[in-house]
C-alpha positions as CSV (number, residue, x, y, z in Angstrom):
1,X,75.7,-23.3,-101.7
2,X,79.0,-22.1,-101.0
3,X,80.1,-24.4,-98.1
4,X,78.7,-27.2,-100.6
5,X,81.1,-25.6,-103.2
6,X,84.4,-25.2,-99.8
7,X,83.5,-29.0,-98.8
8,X,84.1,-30.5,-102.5
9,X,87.0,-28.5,-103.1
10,X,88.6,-29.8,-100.1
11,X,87.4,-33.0,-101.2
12,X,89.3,-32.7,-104.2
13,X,92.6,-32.0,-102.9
14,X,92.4,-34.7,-100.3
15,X,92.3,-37.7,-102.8
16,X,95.6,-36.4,-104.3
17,X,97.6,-36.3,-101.4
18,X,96.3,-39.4,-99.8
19,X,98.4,-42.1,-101.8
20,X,101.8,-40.2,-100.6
21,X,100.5,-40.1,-96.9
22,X,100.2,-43.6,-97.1
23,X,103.2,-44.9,-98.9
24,X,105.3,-47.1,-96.6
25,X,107.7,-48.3,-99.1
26,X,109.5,-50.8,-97.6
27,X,106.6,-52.4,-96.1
28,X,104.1,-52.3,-99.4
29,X,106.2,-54.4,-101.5
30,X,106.1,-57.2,-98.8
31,X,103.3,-59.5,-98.0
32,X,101.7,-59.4,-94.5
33,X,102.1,-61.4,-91.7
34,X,99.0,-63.6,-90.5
35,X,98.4,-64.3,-87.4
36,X,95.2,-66.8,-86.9
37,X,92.9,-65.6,-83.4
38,X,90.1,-66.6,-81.8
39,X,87.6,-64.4,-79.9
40,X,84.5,-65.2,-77.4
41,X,81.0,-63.2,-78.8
42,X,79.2,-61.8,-75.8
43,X,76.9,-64.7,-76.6
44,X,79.7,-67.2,-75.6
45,X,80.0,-67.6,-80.1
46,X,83.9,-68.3,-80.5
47,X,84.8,-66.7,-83.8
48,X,88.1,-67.7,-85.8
49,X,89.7,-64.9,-88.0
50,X,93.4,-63.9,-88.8
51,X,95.2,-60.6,-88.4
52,X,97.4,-59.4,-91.2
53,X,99.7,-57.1,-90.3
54,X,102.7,-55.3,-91.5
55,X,105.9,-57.4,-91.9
56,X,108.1,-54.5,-91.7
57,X,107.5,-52.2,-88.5
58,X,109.4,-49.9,-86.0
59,X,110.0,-51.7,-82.8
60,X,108.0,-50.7,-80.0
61,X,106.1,-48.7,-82.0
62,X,102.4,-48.8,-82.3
63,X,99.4,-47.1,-84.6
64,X,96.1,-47.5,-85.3
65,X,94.2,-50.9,-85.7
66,X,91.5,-52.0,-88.0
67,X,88.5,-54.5,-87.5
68,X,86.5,-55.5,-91.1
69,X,83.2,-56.7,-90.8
70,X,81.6,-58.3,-94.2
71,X,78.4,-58.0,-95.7
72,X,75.4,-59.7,-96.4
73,X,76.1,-63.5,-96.7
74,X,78.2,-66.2,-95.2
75,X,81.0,-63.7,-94.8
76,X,84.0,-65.9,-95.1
77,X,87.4,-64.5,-93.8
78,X,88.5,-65.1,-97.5
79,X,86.2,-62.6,-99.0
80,X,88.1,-59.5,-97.3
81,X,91.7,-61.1,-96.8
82,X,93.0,-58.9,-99.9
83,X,91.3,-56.0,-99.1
84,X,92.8,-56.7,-95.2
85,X,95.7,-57.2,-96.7
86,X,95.9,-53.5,-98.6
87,X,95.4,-51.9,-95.3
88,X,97.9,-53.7,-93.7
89,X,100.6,-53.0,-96.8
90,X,99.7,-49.5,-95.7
91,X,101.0,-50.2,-92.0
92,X,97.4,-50.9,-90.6
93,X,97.2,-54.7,-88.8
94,X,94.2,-55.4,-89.7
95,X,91.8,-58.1,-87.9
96,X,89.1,-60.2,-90.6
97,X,86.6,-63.3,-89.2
98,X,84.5,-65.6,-90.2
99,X,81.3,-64.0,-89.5
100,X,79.2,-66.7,-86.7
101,X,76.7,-69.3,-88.0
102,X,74.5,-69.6,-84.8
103,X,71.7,-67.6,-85.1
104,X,73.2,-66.4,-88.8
105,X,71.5,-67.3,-91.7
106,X,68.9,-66.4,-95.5
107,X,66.0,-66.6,-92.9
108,X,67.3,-65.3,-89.3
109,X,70.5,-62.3,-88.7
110,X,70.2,-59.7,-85.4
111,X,72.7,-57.0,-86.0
112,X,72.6,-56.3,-82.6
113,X,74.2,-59.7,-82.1
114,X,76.7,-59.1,-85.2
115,X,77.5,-56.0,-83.7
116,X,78.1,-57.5,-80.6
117,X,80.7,-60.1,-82.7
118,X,82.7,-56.9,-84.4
119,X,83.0,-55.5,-80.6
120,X,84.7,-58.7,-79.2
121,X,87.0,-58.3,-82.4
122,X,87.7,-54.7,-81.2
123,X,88.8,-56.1,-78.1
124,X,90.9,-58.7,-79.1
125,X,92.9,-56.1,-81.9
126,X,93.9,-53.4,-79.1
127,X,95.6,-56.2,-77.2
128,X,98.6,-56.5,-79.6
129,X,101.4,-54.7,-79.1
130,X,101.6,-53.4,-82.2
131,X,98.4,-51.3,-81.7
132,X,97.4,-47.9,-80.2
133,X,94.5,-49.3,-77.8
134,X,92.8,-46.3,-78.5
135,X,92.7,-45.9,-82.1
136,X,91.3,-49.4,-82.8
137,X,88.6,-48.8,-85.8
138,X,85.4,-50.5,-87.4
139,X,85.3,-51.1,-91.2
140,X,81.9,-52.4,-92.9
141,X,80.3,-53.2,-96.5
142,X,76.8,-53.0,-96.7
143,X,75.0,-54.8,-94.2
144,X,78.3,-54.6,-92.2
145,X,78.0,-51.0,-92.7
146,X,74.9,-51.2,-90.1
147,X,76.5,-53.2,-88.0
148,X,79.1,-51.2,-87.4
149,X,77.7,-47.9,-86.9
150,X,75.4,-50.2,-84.2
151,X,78.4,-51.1,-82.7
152,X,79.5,-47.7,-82.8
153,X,77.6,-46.0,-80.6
154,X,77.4,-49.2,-77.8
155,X,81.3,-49.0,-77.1
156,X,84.0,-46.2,-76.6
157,X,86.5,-48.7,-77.6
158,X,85.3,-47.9,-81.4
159,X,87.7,-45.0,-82.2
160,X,86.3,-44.3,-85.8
161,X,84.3,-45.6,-88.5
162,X,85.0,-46.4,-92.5
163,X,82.1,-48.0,-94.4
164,X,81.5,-48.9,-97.7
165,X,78.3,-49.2,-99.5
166,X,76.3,-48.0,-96.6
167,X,72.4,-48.0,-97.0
168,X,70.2,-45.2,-95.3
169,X,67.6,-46.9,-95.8
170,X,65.4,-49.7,-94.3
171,X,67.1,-53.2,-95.9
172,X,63.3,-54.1,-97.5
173,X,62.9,-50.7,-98.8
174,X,67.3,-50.5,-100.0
175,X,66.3,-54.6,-101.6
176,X,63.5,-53.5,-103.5
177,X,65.4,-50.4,-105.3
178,X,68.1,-53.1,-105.7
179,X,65.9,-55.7,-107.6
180,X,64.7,-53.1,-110.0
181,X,68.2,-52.0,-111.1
182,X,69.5,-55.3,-111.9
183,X,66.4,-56.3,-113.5
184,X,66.0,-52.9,-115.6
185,X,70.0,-53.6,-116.5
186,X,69.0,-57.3,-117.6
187,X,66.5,-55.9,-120.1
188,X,63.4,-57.3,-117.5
189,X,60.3,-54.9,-118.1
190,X,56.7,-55.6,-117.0
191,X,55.3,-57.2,-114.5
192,X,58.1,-59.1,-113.3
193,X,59.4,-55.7,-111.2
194,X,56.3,-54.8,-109.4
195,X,55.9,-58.6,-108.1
196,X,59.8,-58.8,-107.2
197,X,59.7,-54.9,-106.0
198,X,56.7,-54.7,-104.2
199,X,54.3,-58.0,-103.8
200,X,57.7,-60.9,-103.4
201,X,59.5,-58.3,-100.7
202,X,56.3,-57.7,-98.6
203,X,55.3,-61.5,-98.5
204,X,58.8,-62.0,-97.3
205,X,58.6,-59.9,-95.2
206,X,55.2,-61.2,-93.6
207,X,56.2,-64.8,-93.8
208,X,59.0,-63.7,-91.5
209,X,61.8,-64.6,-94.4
210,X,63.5,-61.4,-95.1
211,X,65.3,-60.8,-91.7
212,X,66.0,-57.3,-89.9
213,X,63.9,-56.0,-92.8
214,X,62.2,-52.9,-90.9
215,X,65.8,-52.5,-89.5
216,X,66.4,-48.1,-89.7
217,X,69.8,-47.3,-89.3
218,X,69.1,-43.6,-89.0
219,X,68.7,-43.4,-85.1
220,X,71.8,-45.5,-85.2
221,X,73.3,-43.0,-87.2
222,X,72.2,-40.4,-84.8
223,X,73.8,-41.4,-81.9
224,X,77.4,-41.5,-83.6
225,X,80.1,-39.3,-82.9
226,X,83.4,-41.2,-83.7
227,X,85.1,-39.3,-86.9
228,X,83.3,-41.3,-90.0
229,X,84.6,-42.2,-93.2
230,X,81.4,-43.3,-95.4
231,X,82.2,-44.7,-99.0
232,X,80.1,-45.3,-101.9
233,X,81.2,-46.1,-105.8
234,X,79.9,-44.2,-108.7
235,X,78.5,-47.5,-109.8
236,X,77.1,-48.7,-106.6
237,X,74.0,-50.6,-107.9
238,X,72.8,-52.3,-104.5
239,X,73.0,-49.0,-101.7
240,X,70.8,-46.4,-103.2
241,X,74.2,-44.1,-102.7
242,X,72.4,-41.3,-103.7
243,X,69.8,-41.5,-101.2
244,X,72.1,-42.9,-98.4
245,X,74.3,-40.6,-98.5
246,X,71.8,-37.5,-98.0
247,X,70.3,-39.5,-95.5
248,X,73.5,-40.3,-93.4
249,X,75.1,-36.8,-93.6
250,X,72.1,-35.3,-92.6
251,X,71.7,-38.0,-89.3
252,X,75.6,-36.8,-88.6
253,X,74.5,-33.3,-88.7
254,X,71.5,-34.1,-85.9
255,X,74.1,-36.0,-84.2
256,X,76.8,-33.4,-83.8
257,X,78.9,-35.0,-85.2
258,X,81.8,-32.4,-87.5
259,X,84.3,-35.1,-88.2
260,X,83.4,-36.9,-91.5
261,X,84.1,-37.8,-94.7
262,X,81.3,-39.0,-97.1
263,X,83.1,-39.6,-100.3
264,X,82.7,-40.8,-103.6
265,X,84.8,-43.2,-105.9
266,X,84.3,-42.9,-109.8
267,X,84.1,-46.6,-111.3
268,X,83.7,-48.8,-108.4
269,X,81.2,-51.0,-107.6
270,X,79.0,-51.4,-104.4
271,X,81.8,-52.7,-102.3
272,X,84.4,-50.5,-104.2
273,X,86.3,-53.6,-106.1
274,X,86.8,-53.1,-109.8
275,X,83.9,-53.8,-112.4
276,X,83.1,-54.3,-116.0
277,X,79.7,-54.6,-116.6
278,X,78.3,-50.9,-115.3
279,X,78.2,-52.0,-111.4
280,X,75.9,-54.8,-112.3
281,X,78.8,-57.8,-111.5
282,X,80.5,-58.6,-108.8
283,X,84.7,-59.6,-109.7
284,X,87.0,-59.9,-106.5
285,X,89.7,-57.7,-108.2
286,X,90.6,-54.8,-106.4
287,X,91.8,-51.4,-107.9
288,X,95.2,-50.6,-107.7
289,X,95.0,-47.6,-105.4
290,X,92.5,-49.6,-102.9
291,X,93.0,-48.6,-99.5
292,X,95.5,-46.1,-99.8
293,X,92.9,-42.8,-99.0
294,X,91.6,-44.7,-96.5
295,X,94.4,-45.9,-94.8
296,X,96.0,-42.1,-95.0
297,X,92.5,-40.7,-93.5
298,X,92.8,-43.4,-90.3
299,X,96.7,-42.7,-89.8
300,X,95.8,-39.0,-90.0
301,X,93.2,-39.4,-87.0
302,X,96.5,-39.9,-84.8
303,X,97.1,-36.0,-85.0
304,X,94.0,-34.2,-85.5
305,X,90.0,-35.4,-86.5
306,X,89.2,-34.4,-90.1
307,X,86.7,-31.4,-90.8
308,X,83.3,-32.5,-92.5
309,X,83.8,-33.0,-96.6
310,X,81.3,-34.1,-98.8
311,X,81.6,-35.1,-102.6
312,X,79.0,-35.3,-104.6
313,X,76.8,-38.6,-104.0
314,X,76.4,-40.8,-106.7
315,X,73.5,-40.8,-109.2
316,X,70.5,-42.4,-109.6
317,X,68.2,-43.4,-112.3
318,X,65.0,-43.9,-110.2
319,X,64.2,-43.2,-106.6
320,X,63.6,-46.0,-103.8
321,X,59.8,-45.9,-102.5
322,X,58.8,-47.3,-99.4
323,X,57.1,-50.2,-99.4
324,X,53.5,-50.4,-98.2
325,X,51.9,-52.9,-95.3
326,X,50.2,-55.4,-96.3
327,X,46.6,-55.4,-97.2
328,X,44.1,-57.6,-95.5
329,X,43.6,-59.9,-98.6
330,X,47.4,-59.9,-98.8
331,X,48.0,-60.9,-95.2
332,X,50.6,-64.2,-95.8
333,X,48.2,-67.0,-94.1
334,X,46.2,-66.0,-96.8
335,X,47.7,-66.2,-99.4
336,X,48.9,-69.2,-98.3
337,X,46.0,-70.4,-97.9
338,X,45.2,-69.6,-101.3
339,X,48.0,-71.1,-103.2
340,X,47.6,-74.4,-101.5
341,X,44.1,-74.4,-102.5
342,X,45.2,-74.2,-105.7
343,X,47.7,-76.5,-105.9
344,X,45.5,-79.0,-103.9
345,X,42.7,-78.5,-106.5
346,X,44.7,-78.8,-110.1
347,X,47.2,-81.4,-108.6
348,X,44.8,-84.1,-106.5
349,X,42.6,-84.2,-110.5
350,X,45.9,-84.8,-111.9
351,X,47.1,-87.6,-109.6
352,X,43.9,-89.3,-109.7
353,X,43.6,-89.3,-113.3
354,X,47.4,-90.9,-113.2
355,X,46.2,-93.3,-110.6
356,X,43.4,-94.2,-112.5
357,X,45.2,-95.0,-115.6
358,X,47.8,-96.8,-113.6
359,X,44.6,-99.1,-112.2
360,X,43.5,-99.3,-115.9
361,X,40.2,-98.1,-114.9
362,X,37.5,-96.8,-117.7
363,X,37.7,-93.1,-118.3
364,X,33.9,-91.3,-118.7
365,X,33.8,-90.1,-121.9
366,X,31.7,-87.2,-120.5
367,X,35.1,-85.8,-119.2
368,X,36.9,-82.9,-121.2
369,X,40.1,-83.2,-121.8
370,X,41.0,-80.0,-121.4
371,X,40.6,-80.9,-117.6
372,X,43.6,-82.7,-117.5
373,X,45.3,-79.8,-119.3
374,X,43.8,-77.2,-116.9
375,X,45.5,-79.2,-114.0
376,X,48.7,-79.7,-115.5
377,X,49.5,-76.2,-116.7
378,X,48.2,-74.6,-113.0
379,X,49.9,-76.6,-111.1
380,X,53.0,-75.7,-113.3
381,X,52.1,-72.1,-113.2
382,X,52.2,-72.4,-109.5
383,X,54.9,-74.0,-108.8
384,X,57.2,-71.7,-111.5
385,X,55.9,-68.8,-110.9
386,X,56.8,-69.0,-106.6
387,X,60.2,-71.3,-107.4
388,X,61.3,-68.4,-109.5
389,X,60.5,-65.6,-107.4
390,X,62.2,-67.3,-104.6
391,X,65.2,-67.7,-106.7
392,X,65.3,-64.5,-107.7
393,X,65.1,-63.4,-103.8
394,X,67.8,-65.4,-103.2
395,X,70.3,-64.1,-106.2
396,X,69.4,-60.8,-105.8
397,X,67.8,-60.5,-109.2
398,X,71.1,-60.3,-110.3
399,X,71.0,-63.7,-112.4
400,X,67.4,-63.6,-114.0
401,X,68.3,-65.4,-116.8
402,X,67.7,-65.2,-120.7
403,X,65.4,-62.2,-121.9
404,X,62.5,-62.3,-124.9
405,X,60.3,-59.8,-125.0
406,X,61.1,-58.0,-121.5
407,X,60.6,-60.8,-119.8
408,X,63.0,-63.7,-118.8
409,X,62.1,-66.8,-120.1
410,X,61.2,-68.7,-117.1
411,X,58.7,-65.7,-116.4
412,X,57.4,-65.8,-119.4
413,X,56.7,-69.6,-119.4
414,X,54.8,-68.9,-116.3
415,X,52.3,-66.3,-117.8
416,X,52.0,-68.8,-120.6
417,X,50.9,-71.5,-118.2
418,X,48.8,-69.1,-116.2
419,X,46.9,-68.2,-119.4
420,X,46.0,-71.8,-120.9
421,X,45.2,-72.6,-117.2
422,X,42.7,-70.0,-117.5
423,X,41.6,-71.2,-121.2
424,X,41.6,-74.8,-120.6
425,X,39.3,-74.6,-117.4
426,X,37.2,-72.2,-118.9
427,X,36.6,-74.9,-121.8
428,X,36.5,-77.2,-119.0
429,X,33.5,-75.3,-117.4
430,X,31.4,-75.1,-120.7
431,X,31.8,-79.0,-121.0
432,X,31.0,-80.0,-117.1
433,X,27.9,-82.6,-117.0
434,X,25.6,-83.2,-114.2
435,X,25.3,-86.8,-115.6
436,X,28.9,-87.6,-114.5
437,X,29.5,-90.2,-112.1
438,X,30.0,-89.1,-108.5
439,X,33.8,-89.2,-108.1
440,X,34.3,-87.4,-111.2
441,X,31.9,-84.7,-110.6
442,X,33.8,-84.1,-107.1
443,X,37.0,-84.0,-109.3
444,X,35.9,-81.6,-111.7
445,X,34.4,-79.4,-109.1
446,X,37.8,-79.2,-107.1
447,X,39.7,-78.2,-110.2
448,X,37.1,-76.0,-111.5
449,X,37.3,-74.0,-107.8
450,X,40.9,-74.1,-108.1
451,X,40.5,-72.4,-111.1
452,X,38.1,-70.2,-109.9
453,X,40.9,-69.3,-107.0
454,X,43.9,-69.0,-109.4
455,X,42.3,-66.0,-111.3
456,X,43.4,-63.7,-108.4
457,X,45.8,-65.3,-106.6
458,X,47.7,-65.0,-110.7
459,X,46.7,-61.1,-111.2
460,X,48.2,-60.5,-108.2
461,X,51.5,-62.3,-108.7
462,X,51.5,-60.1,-112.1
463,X,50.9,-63.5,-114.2
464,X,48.1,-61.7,-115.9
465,X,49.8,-58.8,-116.8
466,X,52.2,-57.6,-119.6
């Protein structure tokens, strides 16, 4: 308790004198120079970026270079050019890229690949002459934040670490606490956060569509021992900062590692950029002070590596859990299987029945009509039910869409469909005839074990439930 109590009063003083360590008048009030560069990937991957750097600067003189490396996404150079450019205001050139699109994408990543992109960047920056070859730095947001501290402990050249919106935890496990915030925030309750939480993330997972998913950074985090600098906002809603940052301080501890900084930002976002809607947007403005602790905690490195001091993580509403392997009757072929089986059964009665009418052929009076109802609204429920999910995957929950009654109203269309699938082929069944043709017996008998099939394959999506 009481080095707890030593660590955040250090912390406290630290913030305040960081902005004047960092002023460099002269050069603050100018804009950077850019300088476009090209670098070779150990892969053979040519990269394109641009270092900003300091129009204003001593000649001959040379001080400590930085390397950003974006997170999740296409990771454009022009996401981090103004951050790049408040470091290099600061006096810190400052090296951005467009992150590589072989062997990058929703379905397929490697960090080790990506880390292997951020050391080639490394290189490149401690060539200038402007730069101390030896205090050449790594900067990452989120899922740069694990490919940094990869690349950390692979090369020497790495002189320290800053990250922001660092994740201790596996990316499935850090995506499913993620989902439930941002649905939670959008009013979403029910059964809409176990399927997105728990049953989408596994099933991506399986079918091999959630990349570097079982990725854990601790042992990463274990082997490093370049002075740290580990960020998270107050309003981080995507890192579960509480959680991380126990979990990386405590992997710094088993590495021996006594020089860093985990610290906290009140009223920042995930990747520390201004935000107005509780951490749960995502605006490009930066605050005013961005950069300047940081940049006076890298220039300080040049006479002396910073004791460990530890604010107080960030809080959070609900805990991540891990997430469970699948069960045999989940296994992905399966259910696969299954949902093709449905679609095949409710959608080839409704084509036929089209094609029939189209051919003007007699229908048999014996047939229900709820049949044809029963194969519309499951191959509707299907179909919305997995679009949606996927859609939500791909957002990030973040943009569920309009909410009645805890449940979005795409979602809720989908449990509508599921249950006058269910009642339709259930009047369906009660009206079946053995005196029916043939052909229309092998219809209804398709559609009836489609039906049969959806019951599960919708309670386990959560159809069926509130």
């Amino acid at each position: 308790m009481l080095i707890a109590t030593m660590a955040a009063a250090v912390a406290a003083v630290l913030p305040a004198a960081a902005p004047a360590a960092a002023a460099v008048p002269a050069a603050a009030a100018e804009e950077p120079v850019r300088t476009e560069v090209s670098f070779t990937s150990a892969d053979g991957t040519v990269l394109h970026g641009a270092v900003l750097a300091p129009r204003t600067a001593a000649a001959g003189s040379r001080g400590p270079g930085l390397v950003m490396v974006a997170g999740a996404g296409p990771g454009k150079l022009a996401d981090l050019r103004d951050a790049a450019a408040a470091y290099a205001r600061r006096g810190i050139p400052t090296l951005v890229y467009d992150k590589r699109t072989n062997g990058y994408s929703l379905t397929r990543r490697d960090y080790g690949t990506l880390a292997d992109d951020a050391l080639a960047a490394v290189r490149l920056l401690r060539t200038r002459p402007d730069v101390d070859p030896s205090r050449v730095g790594l900067w990452g947001l989120s899922e740069g934040a694990w490919v940094v501290s990869l690349a950390a402990t692979r090369s020497s050249d790495v002189s320290f670490l800053v990250t922001a919106g660092a994740a201790g935890l596996t990316p499935s496990r850090q995506e499913a606490w993620a989902y439930g915030g941002y649905l939670r925030h959008a009013g979403v309750s029910g059964s809409l956060l176990p399927a997105m939480q728990d049953t989408a993330i596994r099933q991506l997972v399986g079918a091999g569509l959630f990349p570097e998913a079982d990725y854990d950074p601790v042992p990463v985090w274990e082997r490093v021992h370049q002075p740290v600098l580990a960020e998270w906002g107050t309003l981080d809603r995507e890192a579960a900062p509480e959680e991380s940052a126990a979990v990386i301080r405590q992997a710094l501890d088993r590495a021996g590692n006594t020089h860093y900084t985990l610290r906290t930002i009140p009223g920042v976002r995930h990747n520390l950029h201004v935000t107005h809607d509780d951490g749960y947007d995502r605006p490009k403005e930066l605050p005013s002070d961005y950069a300047d602790y940081e940049s006076a905690w890298i220039t300080r490195l040049g006479t002396g590596l910073p004791p460990v001091t530890v604010d107080p993580a960030p809080h959070q509403d609900t805990a991540s859990r891990p997430l469970a392997p699948l069960a045999w009757y989940e296994a992905t072929w399966l259910q696969a299987a299954v949902t093709a089986l449905c679609l095949l059964g409710f959608a080839a009665y409704a084509l036929t029945g089209a094609v029939r009418r189209v051919r003007r052929r007699p229908r048999h009076d014996a047939l229900p009509r709820s049949a044809r109802w029963a194969a519309l609204a499951g191959t509707a429920a299907v179909l919305t039910t997995l679009g949606y999910l996927l859609y939500l995957a791909a957002t990030a929950a973040a943009l569920p869409g309009p909410v009645v009654l805890g449940r979005p109203v795409v979602w809720l269309a989908a449990q509508l469909l599921a249950v006058l699938t269910l009642a339709t082929s259930a009047h369906t069944a009660l009206r079946y005839r053995r005196t029916l043709p043939p052909g229309d017996r092998r219809r209804l008998a398709g559609l009836l074990l489609a039906a049969a099939v959806f019951v599960p394959w919708a309670a386990y999506w959560g159809l069926l439930r509130p």
